[in-house]
LOVEXGU-304960 format. One record per residue (C-alpha): y, z, x; residue in three letters. Coordinates in pm, whole numbers, padded with zeros to 5 digits, always signed. Each point is the difference from the previous one (the first is absolute). Last residue first. Example, Ala and Ser with C-alpha at 12.3 -4.5 7.8 and 13.67 -1.06 7.14 Angstrom:
BEGIN
-00106+00714+01367SER-00344+00066-00137ALA
! end
This chain:
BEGIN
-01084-01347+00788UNK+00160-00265-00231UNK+00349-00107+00194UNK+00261-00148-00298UNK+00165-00286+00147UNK+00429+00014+00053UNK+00178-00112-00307UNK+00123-00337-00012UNK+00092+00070-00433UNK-00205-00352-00032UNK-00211+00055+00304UNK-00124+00315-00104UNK-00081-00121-00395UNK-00165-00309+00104UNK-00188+00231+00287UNK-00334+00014-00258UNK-00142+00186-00212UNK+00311+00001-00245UNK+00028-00373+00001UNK+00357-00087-00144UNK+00087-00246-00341UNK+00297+00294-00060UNK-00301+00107-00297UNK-00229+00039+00285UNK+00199+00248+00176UNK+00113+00214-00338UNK-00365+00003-00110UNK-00139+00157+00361UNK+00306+00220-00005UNK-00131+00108-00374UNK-00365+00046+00143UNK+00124+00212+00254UNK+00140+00203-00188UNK-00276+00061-00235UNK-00187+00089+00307UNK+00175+00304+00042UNK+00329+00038+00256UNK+00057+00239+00285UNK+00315+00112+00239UNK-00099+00199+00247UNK+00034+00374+00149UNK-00158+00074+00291UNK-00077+00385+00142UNK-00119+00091+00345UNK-00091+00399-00017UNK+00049+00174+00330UNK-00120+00373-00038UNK+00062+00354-00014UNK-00155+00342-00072UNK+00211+00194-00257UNK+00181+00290+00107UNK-00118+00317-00158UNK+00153+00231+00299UNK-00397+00068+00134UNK-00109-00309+00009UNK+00316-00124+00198UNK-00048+00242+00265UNK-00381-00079+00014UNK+00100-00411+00062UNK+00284+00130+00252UNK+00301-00024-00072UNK+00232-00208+00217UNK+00305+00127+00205UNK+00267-00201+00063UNK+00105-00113-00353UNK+00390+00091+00018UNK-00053+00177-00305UNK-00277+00210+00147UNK-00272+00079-00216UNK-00190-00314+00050UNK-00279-00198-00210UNK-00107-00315+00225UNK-00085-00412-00024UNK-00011-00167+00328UNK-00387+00104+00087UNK-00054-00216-00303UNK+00112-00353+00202UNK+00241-00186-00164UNK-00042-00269-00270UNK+00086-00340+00062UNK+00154-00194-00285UNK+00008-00413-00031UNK+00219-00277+00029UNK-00174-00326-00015UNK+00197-00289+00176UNK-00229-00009+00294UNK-00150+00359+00029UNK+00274+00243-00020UNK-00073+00359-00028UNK+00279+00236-00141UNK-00051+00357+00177UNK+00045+00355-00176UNK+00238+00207+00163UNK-00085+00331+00024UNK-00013+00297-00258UNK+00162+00398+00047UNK-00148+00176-00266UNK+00117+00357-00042UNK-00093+00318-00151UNK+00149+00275-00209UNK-00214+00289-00029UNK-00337+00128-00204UNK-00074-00276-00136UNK-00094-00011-00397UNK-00075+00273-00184UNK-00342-00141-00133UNK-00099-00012+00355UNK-00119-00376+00139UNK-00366+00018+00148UNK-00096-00213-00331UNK+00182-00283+00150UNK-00214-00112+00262UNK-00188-00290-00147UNK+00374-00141-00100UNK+00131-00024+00347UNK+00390+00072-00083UNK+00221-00344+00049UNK+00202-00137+00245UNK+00062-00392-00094UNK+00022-00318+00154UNK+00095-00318-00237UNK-00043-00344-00024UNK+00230-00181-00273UNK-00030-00376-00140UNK-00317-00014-00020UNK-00116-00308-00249UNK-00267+00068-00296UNK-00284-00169-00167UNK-00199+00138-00283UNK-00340+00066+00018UNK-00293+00038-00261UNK+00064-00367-00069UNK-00072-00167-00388UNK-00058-00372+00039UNK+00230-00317+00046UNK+00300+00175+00232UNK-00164+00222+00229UNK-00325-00247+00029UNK+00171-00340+00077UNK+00108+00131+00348UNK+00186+00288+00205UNK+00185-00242+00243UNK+00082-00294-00210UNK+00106+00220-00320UNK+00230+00228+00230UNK+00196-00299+00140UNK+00350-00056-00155UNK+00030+00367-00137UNK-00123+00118+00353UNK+00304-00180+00219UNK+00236+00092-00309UNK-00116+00406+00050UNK+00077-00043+00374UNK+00328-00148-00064UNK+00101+00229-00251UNK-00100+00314+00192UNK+00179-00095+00276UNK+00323-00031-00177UNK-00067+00354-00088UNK-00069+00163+00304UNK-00376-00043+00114UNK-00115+00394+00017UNK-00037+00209+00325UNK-00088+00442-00087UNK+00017+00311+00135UNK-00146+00317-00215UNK+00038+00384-00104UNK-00216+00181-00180UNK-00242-00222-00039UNK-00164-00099-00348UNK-00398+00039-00033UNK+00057+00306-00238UNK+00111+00381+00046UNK-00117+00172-00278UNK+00256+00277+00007UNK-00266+00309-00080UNK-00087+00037+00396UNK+00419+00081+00074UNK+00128-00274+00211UNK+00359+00164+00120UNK+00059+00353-00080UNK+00185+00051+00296UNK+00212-00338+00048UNK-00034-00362+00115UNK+00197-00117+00232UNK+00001-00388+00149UNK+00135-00134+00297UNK+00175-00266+00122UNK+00060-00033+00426UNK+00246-00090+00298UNK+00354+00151-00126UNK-00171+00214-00310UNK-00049-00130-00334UNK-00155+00278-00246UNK-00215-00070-00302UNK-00099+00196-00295UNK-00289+00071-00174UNK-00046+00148-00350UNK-00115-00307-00183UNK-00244-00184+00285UNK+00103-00367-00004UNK+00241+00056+00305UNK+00089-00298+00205UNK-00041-00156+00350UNK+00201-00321+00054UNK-00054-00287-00203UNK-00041-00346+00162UNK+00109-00313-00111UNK-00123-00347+00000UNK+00141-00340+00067UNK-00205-00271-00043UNK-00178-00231+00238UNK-00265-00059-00278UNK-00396-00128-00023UNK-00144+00107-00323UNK-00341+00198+00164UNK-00361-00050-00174UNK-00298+00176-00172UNK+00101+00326+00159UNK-00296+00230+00078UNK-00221+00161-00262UNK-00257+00260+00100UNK+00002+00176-00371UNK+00193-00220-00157UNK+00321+00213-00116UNK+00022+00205-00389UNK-00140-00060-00269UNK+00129-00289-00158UNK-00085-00170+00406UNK+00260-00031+00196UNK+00002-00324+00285UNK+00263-00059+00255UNK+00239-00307+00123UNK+00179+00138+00315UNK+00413-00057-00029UNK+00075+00293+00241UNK-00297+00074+00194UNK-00339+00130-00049UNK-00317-00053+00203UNK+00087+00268+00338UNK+00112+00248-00246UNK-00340-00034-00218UNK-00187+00265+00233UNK+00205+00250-00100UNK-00162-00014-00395UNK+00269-00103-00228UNK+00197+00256-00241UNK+00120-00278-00256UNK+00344-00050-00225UNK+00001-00228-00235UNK+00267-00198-00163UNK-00137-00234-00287UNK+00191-00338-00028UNK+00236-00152-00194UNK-00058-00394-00002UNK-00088-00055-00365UNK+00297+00155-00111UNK+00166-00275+00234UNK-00082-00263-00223UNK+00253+00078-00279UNK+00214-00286+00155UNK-00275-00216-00045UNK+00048+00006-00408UNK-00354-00168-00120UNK+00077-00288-00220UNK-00083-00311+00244UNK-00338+00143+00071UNK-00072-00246+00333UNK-00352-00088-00081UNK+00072-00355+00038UNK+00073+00068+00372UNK+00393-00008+00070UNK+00052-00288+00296UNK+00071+00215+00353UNK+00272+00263-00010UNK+00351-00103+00091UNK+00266+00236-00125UNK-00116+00325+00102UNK+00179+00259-00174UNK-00275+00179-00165UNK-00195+00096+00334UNK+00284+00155+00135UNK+00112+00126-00293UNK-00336+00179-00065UNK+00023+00137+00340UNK+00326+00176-00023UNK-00095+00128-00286UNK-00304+00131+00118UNK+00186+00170+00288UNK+00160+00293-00126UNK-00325+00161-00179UNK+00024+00285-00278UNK-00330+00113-00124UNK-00002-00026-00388UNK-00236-00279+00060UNK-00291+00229+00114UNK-00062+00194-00306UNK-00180-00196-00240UNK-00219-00084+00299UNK-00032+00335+00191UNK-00115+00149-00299UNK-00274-00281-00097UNK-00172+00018+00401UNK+00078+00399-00051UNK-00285+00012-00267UNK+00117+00140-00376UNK-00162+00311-00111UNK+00205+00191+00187UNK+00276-00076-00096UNK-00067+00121-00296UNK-00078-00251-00367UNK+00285-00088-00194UNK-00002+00147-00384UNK+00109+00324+00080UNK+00355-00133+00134UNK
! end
């Protein structure tokens, strides 16, 4: 409409907020009743607001999905269910996990897949690997910071729930008074996916040809190793020497760095990728309100000990 003012003109904090409850999400429901259901709760506190409709609580809940490209170094700091920091724009510079929502939950893993459009995949008896054709990567594409094709672990859903409960019940003790009772540059967020990634080194992609490559080529990845420390599940990256163009569909002879130069091919690289689930202060003001109206202490283990979830672990 003329009247509204450009996108442009409006800062992605405000975007991302009027947008980011149209984002479907399985286990808030699930959560909500949970939380509903329970027929016990300590004495009501006089602030209790008898009118409000409870069962419309879970709106409040929905969280932002992010995905983040996270420096290497982070994959010995992040698990499955670590607590982390993102600032409105974009990650804390430096920042390492504020805490770790204990869980002996199932998790999945997910196989190497394509993300590049024009690739395709091959299963052989031993190996997967992944084709991409002449023409491939041509220098006007605009290839980004997403990999072409990736491995991933992720909490399945009933882990999700529990971890997401554990944090409902104790984010306000272990991120303080100031996230909920002033205005916070960060949101909070829980990781509920690790993810390894092959993707183009971006300071080297002006050698690409505006044709594209100049033959079909090959990647042939490895396994990526899951890292157990305790319960905490983590990802382990492999080694760079590990990651190869070939011309041979069977993958027994590398290219060369020079040989790959000079088809177009894209120089490669590990990327380790999370994705968590975040929430805005706002959020956490409202669990704050929900606690204390049940007659619980929100900053302190009332609210653990009362659903007899496992302690929160601030880093």
């Amino acid at each position: 409409m003329p009247e509204m003012e450009p996108d442009d003109d409006i800062p992605k904090y405000y975007r991302q907020l009027s947008a980011w409850h149209f984002f479907p999400n399985h286990e808030i429901p699930v959560i909500t009743s949970a939380l509903l259901s329970r027929q016990v709760y300590p004495a009501s506190s006089s602030v209790f607001p008898q009118n409000l409709l409870w069962t419309d609580f879970r709106a409040t809940l929905v969280p932002l999905p992010l995905t983040g490209l996270i420096p290497s170094e982070m994959q010995t700091k992040l698990f499955l269910g670590s607590v982390v920091t993102e600032a409105f724009n974009g990650y804390a510079e430096g920042s390492a996990p504020v805490a770790y929502v204990p869980n002996l939950c199932d998790f999945e893993t997910r196989e190497w897949y394509m993300r590049y459009p024009n690739g395709k995949v091959a299963q052989g008896a031993i190996s997967k690997w992944f084709t991409f054709p002449a023409g491939s990567f041509r220098a006007s594409q605009g290839l980004d910071d997403k990999p072409l094709i990736a491995t991933a672990i992720q909490l399945a859903d009933t882990g999700k729930v529990a971890v997401h409960l554990t944090w409902f019940a104790q984010a306000n003790k272990c991120i303080g008074r100031a996230i909920t009772e002033g205005n916070s540059l960060y949101r909070y967020g829980v990781v509920n996916t690790l993810a390894c990634g092959i993707l183009p080194q971006k300071e080297l992609l002006f050698m690409l040809r505006p044709e594209g490559t100049a033959q079909e080529a090959h990647i042939f990845p490895c396994s990526v190793g899951v890292k157990r420390q305790g319960s905490r599940i983590g990802l382990e990256l492999p080694e760079p020497d590990q990651l190869y163009w070939s011309l041979d569909p069977l993958g027994k002879t590398r290219l060369t760095q020079e040989e790959s130069d000079s088809l177009g091919l894209p120089r490669l690289q590990f990327g380790f990728f999370m994705i968590a689930n975040f929430w805005h202060e706002y959020q956490y003001r409202a669990l704050r309100t929900f606690w204390e109206a049940r007659g619980l202490n929100p900053y302190n283990n009332d609210v653990a000990q009362f659903l007899d979830s496992a302690l929160v672990e601030v880093e």
